[in-house]
Legacy VTK file of the C-alpha trace (Angstrom):
# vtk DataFile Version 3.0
C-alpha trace
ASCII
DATASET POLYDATA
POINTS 82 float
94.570 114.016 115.825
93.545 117.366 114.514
90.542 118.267 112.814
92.510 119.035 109.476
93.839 115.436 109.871
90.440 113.619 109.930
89.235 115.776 106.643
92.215 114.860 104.426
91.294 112.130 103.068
87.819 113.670 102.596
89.287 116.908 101.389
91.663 114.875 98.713
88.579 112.838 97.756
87.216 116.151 96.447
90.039 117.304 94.558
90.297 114.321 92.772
86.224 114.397 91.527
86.646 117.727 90.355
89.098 116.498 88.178
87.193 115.016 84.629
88.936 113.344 81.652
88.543 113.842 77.922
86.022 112.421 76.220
87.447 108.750 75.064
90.965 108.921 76.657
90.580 106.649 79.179
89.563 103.738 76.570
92.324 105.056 74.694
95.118 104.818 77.414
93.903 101.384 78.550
93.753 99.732 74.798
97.344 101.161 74.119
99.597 98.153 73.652
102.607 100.922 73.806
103.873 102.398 76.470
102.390 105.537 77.120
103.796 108.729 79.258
102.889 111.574 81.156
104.622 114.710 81.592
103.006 116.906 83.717
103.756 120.467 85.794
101.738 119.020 89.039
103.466 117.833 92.058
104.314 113.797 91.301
102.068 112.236 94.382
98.649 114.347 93.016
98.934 113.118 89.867
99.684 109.596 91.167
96.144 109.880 92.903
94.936 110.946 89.803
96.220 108.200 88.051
94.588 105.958 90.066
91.383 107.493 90.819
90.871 107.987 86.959
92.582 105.217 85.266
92.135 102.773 87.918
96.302 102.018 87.405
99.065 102.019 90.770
102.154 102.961 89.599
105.098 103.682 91.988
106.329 106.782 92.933
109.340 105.759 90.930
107.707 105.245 87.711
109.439 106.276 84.540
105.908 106.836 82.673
105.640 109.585 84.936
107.509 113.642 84.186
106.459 115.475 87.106
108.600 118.898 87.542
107.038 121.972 89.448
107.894 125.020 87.154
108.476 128.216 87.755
105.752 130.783 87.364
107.364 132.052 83.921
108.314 128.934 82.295
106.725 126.768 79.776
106.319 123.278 79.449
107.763 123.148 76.008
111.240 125.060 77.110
110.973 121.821 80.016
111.153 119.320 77.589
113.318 120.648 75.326
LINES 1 83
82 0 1 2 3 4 5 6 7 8 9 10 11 12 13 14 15 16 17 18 19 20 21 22 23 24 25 26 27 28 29 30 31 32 33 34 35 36 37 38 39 40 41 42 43 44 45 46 47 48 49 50 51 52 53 54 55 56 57 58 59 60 61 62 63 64 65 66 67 68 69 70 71 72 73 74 75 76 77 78 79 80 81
């Protein structure tokens, strides 16, 4: 095994602390008896890590809560969902 290979995990643990979430939306999310979705510009299996890291949830990689579409440099979210 590589070098790079041993610090993944360690490297990924990182990038997921650096990421911090609004003030009260995790409460929110979890009290929600609705369904609730994300739609989100990031590649799908980061935010699935984020997902759980943060919300302490495992969805599947095939989850329809979860819009994940890598967009080009010049487009907007909004013209995505439209």
């Amino acid at each position: 095994m590589s070098k790079l290979s041993h610090s993944l995990p360690r490297l990924q643990d990182e990038w997921v602390k650096r990421h911090v979430m609004y003030p009260g939306l995790e409460e929110t999310l979890k009290a929600c008896k609705y369904p609730w979705y994300i739609v989100t510009s990031r590649a799908k299996h980061r935010t699935l890590k984020l997902v759980d890291a943060m919300l302490d949830m495992q969805w599947p990689e095939d989850t329809p809560r979860l819009y994940c579409k890598l967009l080009p440099p010049n487009q907007r979210k909004i013209e995505t969902l439209q």
